[in-house]
N, C-alpha and C positions, 0 to 999 in steps of 0.2 A: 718099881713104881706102879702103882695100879692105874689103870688108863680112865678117863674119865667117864662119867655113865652119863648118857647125856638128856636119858629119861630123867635121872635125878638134877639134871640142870634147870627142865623147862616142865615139868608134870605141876608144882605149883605156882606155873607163871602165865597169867591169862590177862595180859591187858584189853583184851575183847571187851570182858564183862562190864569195865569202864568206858569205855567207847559205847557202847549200847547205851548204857544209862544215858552219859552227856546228850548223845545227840535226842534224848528223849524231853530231858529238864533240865538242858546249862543255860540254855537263854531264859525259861522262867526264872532258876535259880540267881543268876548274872544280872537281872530285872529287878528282884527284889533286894539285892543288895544294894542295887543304884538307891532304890526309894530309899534305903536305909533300915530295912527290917523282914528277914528272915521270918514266911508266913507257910511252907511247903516242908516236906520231907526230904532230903536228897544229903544230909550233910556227909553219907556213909562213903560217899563214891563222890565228891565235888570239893573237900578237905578231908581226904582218906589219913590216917593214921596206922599204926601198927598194927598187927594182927595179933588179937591177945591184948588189948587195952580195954575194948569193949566185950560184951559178953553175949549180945544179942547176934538174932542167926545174919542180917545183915552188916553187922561190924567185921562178924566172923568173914563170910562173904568177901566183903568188901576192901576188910583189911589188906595193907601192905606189908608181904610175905618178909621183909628186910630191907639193908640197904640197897643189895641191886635193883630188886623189884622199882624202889621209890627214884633210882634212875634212870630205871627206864620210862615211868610212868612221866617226868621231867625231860624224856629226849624224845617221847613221842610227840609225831609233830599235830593229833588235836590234844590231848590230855597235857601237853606241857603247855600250849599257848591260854589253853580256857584258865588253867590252875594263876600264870602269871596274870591273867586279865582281870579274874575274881578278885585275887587278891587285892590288886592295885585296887578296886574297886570301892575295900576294904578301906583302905589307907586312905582313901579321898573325902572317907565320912567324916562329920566334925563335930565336935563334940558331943558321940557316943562311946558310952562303952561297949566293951565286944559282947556284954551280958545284957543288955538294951537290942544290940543290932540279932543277936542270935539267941537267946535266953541261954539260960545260966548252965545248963547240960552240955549242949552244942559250942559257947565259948571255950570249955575245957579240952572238947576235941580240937578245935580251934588253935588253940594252942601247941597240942599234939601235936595237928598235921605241920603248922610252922616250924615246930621245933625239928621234926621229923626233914621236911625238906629243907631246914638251915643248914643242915648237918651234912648232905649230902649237895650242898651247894650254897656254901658260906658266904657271906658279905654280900649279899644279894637283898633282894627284895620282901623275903623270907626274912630276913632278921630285920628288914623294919618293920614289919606287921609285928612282931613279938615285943620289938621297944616299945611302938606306939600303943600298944592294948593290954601290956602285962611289963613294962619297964622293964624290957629284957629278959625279964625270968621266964627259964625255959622248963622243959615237962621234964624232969629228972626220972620220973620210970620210962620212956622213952629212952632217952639217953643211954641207962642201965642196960633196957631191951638189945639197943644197938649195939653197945659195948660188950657183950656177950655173942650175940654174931657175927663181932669181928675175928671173937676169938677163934670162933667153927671156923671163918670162913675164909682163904687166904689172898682175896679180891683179883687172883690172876690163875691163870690155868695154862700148865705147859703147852706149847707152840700146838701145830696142827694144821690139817688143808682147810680148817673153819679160819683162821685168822687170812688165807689168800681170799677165802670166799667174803668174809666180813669186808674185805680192801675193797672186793669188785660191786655189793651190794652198795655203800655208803658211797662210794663214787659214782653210783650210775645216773645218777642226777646231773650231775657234772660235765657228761661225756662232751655233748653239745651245748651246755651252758656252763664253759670254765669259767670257774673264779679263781681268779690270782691270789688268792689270798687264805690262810689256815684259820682264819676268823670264818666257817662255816657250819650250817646246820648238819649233823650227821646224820639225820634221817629226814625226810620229807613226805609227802603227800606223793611226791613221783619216784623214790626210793623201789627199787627189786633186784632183785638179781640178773644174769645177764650168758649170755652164753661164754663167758669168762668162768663162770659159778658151771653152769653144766658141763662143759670140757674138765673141768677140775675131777667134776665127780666121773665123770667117765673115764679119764688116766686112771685116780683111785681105782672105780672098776675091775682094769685092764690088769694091774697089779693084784689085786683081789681075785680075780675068777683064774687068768691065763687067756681067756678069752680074747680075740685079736683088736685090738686098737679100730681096724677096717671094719670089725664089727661092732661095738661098743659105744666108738663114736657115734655113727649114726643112728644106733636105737637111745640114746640119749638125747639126739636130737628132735627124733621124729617123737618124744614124749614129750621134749620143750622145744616147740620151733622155731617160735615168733622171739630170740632173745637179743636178734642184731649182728648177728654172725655175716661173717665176711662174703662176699660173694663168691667169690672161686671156691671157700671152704663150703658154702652153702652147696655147689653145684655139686660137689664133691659128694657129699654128705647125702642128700637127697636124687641125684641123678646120673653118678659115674659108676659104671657095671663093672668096672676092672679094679677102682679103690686104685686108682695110678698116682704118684708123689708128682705136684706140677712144679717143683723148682721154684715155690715163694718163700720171699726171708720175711714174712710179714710177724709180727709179735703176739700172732695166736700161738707159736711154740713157747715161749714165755710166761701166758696167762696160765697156760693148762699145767705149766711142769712142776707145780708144786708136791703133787706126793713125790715126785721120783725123790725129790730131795728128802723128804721122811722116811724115804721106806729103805734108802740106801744104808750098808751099814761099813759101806769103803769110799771114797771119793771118787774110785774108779769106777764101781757102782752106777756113784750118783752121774757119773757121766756119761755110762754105757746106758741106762735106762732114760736120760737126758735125751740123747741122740736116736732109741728107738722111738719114745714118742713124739719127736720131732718128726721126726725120716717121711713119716707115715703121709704127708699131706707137705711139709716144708722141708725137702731133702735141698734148699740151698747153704752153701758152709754159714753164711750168716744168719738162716736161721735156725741151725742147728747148734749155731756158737749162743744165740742168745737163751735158749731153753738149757744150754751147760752153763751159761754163767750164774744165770739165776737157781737152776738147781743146786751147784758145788756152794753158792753163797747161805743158801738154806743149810746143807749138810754144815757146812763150815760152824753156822750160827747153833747149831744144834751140838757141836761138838766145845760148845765153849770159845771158839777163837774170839783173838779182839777185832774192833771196828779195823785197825791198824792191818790185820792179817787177812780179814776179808779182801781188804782192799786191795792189799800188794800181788794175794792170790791172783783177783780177778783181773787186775791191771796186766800182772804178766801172764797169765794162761788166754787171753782174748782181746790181749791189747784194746780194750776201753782206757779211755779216760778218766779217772773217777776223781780227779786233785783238780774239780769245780765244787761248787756249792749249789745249794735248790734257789737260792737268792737270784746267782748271777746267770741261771737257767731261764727262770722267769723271766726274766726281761726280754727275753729275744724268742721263747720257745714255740713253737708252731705246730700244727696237729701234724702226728708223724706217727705210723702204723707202723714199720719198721722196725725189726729188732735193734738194729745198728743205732737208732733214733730215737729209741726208747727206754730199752733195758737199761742202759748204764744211767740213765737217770732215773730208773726206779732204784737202782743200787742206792743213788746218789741221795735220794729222797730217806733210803731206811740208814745212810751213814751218817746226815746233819740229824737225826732225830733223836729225841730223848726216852722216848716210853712208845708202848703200840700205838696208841693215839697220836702221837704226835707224828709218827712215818707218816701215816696216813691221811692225815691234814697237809705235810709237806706234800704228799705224791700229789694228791687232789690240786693244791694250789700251785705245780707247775706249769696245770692245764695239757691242753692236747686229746691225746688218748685216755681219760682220766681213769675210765674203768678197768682198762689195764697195767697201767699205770700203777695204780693203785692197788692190784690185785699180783701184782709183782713185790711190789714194796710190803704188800702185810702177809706174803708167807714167810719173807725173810724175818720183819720185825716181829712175826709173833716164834722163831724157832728162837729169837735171838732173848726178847726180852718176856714172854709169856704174854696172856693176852687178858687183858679185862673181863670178870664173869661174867658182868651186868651185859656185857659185847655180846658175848656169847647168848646167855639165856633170849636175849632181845631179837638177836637177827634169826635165832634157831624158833622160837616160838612165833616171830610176826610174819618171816620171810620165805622160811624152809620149809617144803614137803616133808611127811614123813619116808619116801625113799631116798631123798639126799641123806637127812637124817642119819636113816640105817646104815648106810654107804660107811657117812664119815664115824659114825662110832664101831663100825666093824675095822676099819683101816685106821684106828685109831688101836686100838687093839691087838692089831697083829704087828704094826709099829714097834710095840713099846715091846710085844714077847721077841723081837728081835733086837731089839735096842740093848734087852734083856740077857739075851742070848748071848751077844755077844761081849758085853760086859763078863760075862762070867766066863767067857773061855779063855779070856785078857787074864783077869782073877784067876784061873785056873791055872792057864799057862805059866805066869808068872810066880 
């Protein structure tokens, strides 16, 4: 399987260019639709459409690359709220038509862009602007457009240390304002990564170079400092001359252990490299036990098992609990750093789930730790179930440096020619 290129995921995905725009003409624009008539230029970037409908160099510009693109543009949190507010905006007018409110060029974009975000989020607000203003009828070359990059496109992308890092980014909102609840925004105004996302890529690293963990760690840090990091691991990190293990089971061995679980290509493996990058900073048995359970449950997910077998795995190799539910977590659950206190409910979050999206609204609404939490729960669910593109393209173009970047597409890489590798000596052997 060819491993993904991740330049070609995010080279033509720039939600910037809209973000510029808005904050230069959404409230003019948003003003003259109140009045009831479109008097300014901006329709290219405030009802964006396909890219390839119009032919002018701002259409082109402007245009929306496909369907991920038009999700993302929809989950960012200004370009999705101004698009929802416009429209309603739209809908409130009476008694015009959309070729009165916008003249007769601009309705047909109009159209477009509604058709365009109906499709990518149905029964919504979006198909009542297209009732009200065109009785339903939708842009049928749009439609066509789409239906052709579904066929390119397979809207999920094998697992990866991007889907633990997408966990810890979309949670980190969360950490210190839990919501109970999988009813939340997945990106915000206070959305980033977190030193969850940089341990990730410095284990990656560790596995990539050979280079020591003792060293690794903290030049990843000293590049991102400020990201929330624990305090013993801070002191560690920035002022211990010997790199000595203090004997905490804290659930930084957990957040960070997701490559060991990619890059394993034995269970035993993923256990033995488990326990090195634990050892390193958390030589306590629990929290050396919480960075194996979480890595063997990635390998597991990666090797096909069922929810069934992870589970019995993890229940008897580390005696957790996992025959609870995230339902009857929530109710009682309380912030807990702890591996013992954690982990088995990040398990627990990725085995009530249905798709990657949904682990990670469960992890997020148990509360607590959310950012790890969460960033536990989406390295298993994305080995398990693949991971959304539009996930992908969004957090790697609005969120990620380009040396995490390199990082995760290089260890992406060497993943899959050992994944490879060893498939064929099975094949071979056999």
């Amino acid at each position: 399987m060819t491993p993904p290129k991740y330049e070609e995921y995010i080279s033509k995905y720039n939600l910037r260019r809209f973000v510029d725009a808005h904050r230069q003409i959404y409230s003019s624009a948003l003003n003259e639709i109140r009045s009831g008539k479109k008097q300014s230029h901006w329709m290219w970037y405030i009802f964006p459409q396909l890219r390839g409908l119009g032919h002018s160099r701002n259409a082109a510009y402007y245009g929306i690359a496909d369907r991920d693109e038009a999700i993302m543009f929809l989950h960012h949190p200004m370009l999705g709220r101004n698009l929802y507010e416009i429209t309603m905006a739209m809908l409130t007018i009476d008694r015009k038509s959309a070729e009165e409110i916008l003249g007769g060029i601009d309705a047909l974009k109009f159209r477009s862009s509604m058709t365009l975000f109906d499709c990518v989020c149905p029964h919504n607000i979006f198909s009542d602007a297209l009732q009200k203003y065109y009785g339903s009828k939708v842009d049928e070359r749009t439609l066509e457009m789409l239906k052709t990059g579904e066929i390119q496109n397979k809207h999920l992308i094998s697992g990866g240390i991007i889907g633990a890092i997408i966990g810890d980014i979309v949670s980190s909102f969360y950490e210190f304002c839990n919501h109970r609840s999988t009813n939340i925004a997945l990106f915000t105004r206070g959305t980033q990564f977190t030193d969850d996302t940089v341990m990730t890529i410095a284990v990656a690293d560790w596995l990539l170079s050979g280079v020591p963990l003792q060293k690794t760690m903290p030049d990843w840090g000293k590049e991102y400092p400020n990201r929330g990091y624990g305090g013993m691991f801070y002191e560690w990190m920035f002022y211990s001359e010997n790199k000595e293990p203090y004997n905490s089971f804290g659930n930084g061995t957990g957040m960070r252990v997701s490559p060991c679980g990619y890059y394993a290509t034995s269970i035993e493996e993923a256990l033995d490299l488990a326990k090195q990058s634990a050892e390193v900073t958390h030589n306590h048995p629990e929290g050396i036990k919480g960075a194996q359970a979480i890595a063997s449950a990635i390998f597991l997910a990666r090797q096909h098992k069922s929810k069934d077998e992870i589970r019995d795995y993890i229940e008897h190799a580390f005696g957790y609990n996992l025959h609870r539910n995230s339902d009857e977590i929530r109710k009682t659950y309380q912030f807990d750093v702890t591996c013992q206190g954690s982990c088995p409910e990040a398990i627990i979050a990725f085995l009530d789930s249905q798709d990657y999206e949904s682990a990670i609204r469960l992890a997020v609404s148990i509360g607590g730790d959310s950012d790890t939490i969460a960033c536990m729960t989406g390295g298993i669910a994305a080995a398990y179930y693949g991971i959304p593109t539009w996930m992908v393209k969004y957090v790697s173009t609005e969120y990620l440096p380009q040396n995490m970047l390199d990082i995760i597409e290089r260890f992406n890489e060497v993943c899959t020619e050992r994944f490879d590798s060893v498939k064929y000596m099975i094949n071979y052997v056999g």
